[in-house]
C-alpha positions as CSV (number, residue, x, y, z in Angstrom):
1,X,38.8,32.3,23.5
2,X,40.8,33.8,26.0
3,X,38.7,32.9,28.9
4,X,38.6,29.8,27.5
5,X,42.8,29.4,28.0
6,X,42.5,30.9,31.5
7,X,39.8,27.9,32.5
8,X,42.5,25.8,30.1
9,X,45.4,26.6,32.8
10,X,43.2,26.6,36.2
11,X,42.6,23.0,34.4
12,X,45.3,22.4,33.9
13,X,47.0,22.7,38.1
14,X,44.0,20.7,38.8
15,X,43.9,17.6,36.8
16,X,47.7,17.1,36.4
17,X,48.6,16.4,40.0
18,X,48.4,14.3,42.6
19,X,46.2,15.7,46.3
20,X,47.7,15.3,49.6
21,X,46.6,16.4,53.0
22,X,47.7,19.3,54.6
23,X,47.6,20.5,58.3
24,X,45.6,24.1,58.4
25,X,48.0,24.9,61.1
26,X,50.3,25.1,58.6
27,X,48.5,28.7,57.3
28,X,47.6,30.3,60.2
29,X,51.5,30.4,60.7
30,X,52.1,32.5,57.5
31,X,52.6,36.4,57.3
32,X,51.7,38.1,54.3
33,X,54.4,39.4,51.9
34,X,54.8,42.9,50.4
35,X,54.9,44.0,47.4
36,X,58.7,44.1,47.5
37,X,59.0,40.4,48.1
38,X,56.7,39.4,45.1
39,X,58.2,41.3,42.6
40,X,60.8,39.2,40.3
41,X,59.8,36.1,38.1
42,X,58.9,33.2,39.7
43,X,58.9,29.5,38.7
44,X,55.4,27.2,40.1
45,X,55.9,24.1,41.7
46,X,53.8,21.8,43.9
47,X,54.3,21.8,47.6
48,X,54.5,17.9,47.8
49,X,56.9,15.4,46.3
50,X,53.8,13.5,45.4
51,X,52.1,16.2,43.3
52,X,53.5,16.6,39.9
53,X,52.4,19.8,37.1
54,X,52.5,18.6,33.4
55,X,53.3,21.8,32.0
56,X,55.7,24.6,33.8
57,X,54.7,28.0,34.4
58,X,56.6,31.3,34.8
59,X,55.2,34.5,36.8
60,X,57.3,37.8,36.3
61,X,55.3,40.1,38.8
62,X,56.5,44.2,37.6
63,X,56.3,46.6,40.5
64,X,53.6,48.6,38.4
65,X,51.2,46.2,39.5
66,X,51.5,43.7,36.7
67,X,51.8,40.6,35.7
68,X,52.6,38.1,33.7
69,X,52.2,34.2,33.3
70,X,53.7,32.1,30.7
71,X,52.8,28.3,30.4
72,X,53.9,25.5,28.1
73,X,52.4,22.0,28.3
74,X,54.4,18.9,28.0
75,X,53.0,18.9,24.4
76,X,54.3,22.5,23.3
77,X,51.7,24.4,23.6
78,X,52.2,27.9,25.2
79,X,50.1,30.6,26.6
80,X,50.9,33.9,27.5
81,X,48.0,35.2,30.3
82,X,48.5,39.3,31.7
83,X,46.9,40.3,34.4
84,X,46.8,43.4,37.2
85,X,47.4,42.6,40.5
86,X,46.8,44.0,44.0
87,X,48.5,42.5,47.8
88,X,45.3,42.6,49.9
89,X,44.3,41.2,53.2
90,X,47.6,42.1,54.8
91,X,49.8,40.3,51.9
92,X,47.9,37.0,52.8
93,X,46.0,37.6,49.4
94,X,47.3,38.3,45.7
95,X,44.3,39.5,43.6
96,X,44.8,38.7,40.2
97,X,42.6,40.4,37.3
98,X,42.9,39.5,33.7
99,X,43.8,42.1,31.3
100,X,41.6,40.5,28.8
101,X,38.5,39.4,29.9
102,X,38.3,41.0,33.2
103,X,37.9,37.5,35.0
104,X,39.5,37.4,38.9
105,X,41.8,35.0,40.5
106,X,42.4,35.2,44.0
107,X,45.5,33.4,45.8
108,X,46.8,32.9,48.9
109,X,49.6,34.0,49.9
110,X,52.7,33.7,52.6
111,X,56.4,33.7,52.4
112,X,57.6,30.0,52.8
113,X,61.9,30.9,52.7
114,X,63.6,33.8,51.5
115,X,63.1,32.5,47.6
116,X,59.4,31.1,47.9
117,X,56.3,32.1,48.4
118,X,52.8,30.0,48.7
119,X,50.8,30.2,45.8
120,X,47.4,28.3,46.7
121,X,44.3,28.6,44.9
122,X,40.5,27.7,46.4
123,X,39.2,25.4,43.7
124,X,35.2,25.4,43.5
125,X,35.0,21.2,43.5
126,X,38.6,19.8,44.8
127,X,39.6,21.9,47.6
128,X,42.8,23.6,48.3
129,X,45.5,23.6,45.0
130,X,48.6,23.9,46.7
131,X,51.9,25.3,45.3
132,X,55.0,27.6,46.0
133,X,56.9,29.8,43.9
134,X,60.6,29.3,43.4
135,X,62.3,32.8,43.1
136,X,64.3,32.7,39.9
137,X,66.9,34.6,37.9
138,X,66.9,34.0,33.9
139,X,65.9,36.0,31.0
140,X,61.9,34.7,30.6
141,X,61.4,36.5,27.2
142,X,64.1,33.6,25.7
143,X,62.2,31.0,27.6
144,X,59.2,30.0,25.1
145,X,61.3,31.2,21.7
């Protein structure tokens, strides 16, 4: 079941938004980020004005090398998703392994402003899913209550 809501939210960024094109340049030209600067609670949202998410989704990233996601669909459903996480490949890479079923995410990383970081996933059959995280400051355990 819970494998089942992890494939529910990698779904989920893939069939709620619109594609556009993006330059490759445009990632060779990112550094990696430390752990430092991925630490805090983040809020996802696509790179392009033409994408849109139907559901929002929260990552508080601990510095004891965890993490948590929580995601509410336009409908009301919510999902909380823990995982472990490691900076690899220089900071260019955030390893993400699920606490419950063991499964592994990896993303693409680089730090696009002083609050937001790319958040890009390799999807098997659409390509590139593109998004940045939006540093933010409010209480997250009041968010889905």
């Amino acid at each position: 079941m819970k494998a089942i809501k992890q494939i529910g939210l990698l779904l989920t960024l893939a069939l709620t938004m619109c594609f556009t094109a993006c330059s490759s340049d445009d990632d060779n030209a990112l550094k990696g980020i430390s752990q430092n600067e991925l630490v805090g609670t983040w809020s996802l949202h696509p790179i392009s004005s033409n994408m849109y998410l139907d559901s929002s989704n929260i990552w508080t990233f601990y510095p004891d090398n965890t993490c948590v996601c929580l995601s509410r669909g336009m409908v009301g459903e919510a999902y909380v998703f823990t995982y472990s996480y490691r900076l690899t490949n220089g900071g260019r890479t955030v390893e993400l392994t699920n606490t419950s079923d063991h499964s592994t995410l990896i993303m693409s990383t680089g730090k696009l402003g002083n609050e937001e970081i790319l958040w890009q996933h390799e999807s098997n059959s659409d390509g590139r899913l593109d998004f940045k995280l939006i540093r933010i400051s409010y209480n997250t355990e009041t968010l889905y209550a």
